[in-house]
C-alpha positions in Angstrom: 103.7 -84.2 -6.4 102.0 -83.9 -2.8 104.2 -85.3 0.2 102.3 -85.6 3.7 104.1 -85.4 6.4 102.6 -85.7 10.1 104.1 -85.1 13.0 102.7 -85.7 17.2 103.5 -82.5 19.3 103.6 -83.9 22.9 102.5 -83.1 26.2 105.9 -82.0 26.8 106.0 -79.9 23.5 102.2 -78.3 24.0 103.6 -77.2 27.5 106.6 -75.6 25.9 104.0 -73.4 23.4 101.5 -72.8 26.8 104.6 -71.0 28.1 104.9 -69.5 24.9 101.6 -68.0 24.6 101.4 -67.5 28.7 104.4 -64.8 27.6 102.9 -63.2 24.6 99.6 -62.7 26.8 101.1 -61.0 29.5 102.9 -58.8 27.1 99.4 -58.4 25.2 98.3 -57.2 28.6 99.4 -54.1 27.5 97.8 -53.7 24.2 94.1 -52.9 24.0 91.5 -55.1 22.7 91.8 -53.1 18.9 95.1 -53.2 18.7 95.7 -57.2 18.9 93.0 -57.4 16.1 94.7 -54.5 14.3 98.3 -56.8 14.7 96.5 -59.9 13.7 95.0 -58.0 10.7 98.4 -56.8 9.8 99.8 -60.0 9.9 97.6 -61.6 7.9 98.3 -58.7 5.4 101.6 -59.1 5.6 101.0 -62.8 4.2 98.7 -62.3 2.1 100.8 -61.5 -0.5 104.2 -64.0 0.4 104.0 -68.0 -0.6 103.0 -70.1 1.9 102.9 -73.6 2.3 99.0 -74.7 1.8 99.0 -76.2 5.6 100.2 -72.8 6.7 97.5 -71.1 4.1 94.3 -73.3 6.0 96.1 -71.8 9.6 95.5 -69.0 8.0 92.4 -69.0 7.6 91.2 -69.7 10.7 92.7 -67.1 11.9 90.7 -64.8 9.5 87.7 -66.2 11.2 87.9 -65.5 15.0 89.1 -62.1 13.9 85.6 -62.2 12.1 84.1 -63.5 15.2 85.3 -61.2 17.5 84.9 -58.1 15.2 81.3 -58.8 14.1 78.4 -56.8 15.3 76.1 -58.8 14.7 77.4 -62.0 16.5 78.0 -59.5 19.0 80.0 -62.4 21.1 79.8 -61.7 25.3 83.0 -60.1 26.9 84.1 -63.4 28.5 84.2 -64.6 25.1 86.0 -61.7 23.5 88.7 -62.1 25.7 89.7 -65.7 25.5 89.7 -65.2 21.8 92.0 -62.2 22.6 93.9 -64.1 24.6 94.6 -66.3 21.7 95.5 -63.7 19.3 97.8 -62.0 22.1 100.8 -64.4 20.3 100.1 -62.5 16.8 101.1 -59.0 18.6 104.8 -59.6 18.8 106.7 -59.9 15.2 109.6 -61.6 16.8 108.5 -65.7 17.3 110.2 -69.4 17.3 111.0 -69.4 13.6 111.7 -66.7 11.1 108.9 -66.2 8.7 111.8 -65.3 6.4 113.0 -69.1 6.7 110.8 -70.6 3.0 109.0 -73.6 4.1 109.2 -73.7 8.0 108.5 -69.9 8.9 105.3 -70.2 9.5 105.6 -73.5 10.8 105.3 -72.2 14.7 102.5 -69.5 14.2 100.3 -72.6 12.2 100.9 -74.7 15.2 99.7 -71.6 17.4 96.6 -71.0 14.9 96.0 -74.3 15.5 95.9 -74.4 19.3 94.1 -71.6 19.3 91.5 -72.6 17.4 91.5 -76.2 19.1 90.6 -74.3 22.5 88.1 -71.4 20.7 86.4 -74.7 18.9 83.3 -74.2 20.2 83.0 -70.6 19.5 84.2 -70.8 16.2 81.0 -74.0 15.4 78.8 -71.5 16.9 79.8 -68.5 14.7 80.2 -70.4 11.4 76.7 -71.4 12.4 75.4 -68.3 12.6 77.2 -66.8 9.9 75.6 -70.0 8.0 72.1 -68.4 9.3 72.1 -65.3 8.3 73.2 -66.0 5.0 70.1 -68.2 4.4 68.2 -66.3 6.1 69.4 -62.8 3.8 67.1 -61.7 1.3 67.6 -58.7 -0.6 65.6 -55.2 1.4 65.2 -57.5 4.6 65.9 -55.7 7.4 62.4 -55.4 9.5 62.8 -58.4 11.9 66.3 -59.5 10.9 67.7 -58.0 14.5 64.9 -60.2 16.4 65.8 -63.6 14.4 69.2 -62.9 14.4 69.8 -62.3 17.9 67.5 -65.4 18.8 69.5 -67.9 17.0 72.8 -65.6 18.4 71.5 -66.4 21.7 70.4 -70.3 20.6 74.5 -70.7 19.4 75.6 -69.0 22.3 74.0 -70.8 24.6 75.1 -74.3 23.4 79.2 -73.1 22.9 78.8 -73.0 26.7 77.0 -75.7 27.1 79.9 -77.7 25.1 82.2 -75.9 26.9 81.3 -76.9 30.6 80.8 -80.5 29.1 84.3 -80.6 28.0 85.4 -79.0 31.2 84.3 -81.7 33.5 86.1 -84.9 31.0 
């Protein structure tokens, strides 16, 4: 039997998780760039093998993807970039958070609403990467490798250009 449940987080509510994450970036500030992926990564190892709830499980998943975006060569995404997403992983570097992932059912509940908030403010990142992941998947074919960096990095540069684009558009609402 599926049950939905739904729930609003208010203004008052995403304020209390910016402070939240405002902390765990400042204490990130401390950690190089390889060791909040190498947290992150070890988190999501961690779960990989404990039952989570299948909202938690999507949360997840995301997250799997702006490590992917950050860590691939090939996307190769700009330093400005790379540190936003950082900045959203920063939360994943400390094991202590809001609710014990011990606690069956709701222990996750706080790092899915994080994923989520990240990934709400990397949004335009993460279209432009699943985009180009999309692309050079079509584009693969098996011994290819003469020309793949020049088409590659064209539409890289294409995707790039429109996150910002999207970005600044969003910025001036």
């Amino acid at each position: 039997m599926l049950m939905r449940i739904s729930f609003d987080i208010s203004d008052s509510d995403l304020r209390h998780f910016d402070l939240i994450m405002k902390e765990a970036r400042s204490a990130a500030k401390k950690s190089a760039p390889g060791q909040i992926i190498s947290a992150t990564r070890e988190l999501l190892s961690e779960i990989e093998n404990t039952k989570v709830p299948v909202f938690v499980a999507k949360r997840l998943e995301l997250l799997q993807v702006i490590v992917a975006m950050v860590t691939d060569d090939d996307f190769n995404l700009p330093a400005p970039e790379v540190k936003r997403a950082l900045n959203g992983l920063a939360y994943f570097v400390e094991p202590e958070d809001l609710i014990p992932d011990h606690i069956p059912g709701l222990g996750f509940l706080d790092d899915a609403i994080m994923i989520e908030l990240v990934a709400r403010d990397l949004k335009h990142e993460l279209d432009a990467f699943r985009d180009f992941c999309d692309f050079r998947q079509e584009r693969r074919e098996p011994g290819e490798k003469e020309g793949r960096d020049g088409w590659l990095d064209s539409r890289r540069r294409q995707l790039l250009e429109r996150m910002r684009r999207r970005r600044k558009k969003k910025q001036r609402r």
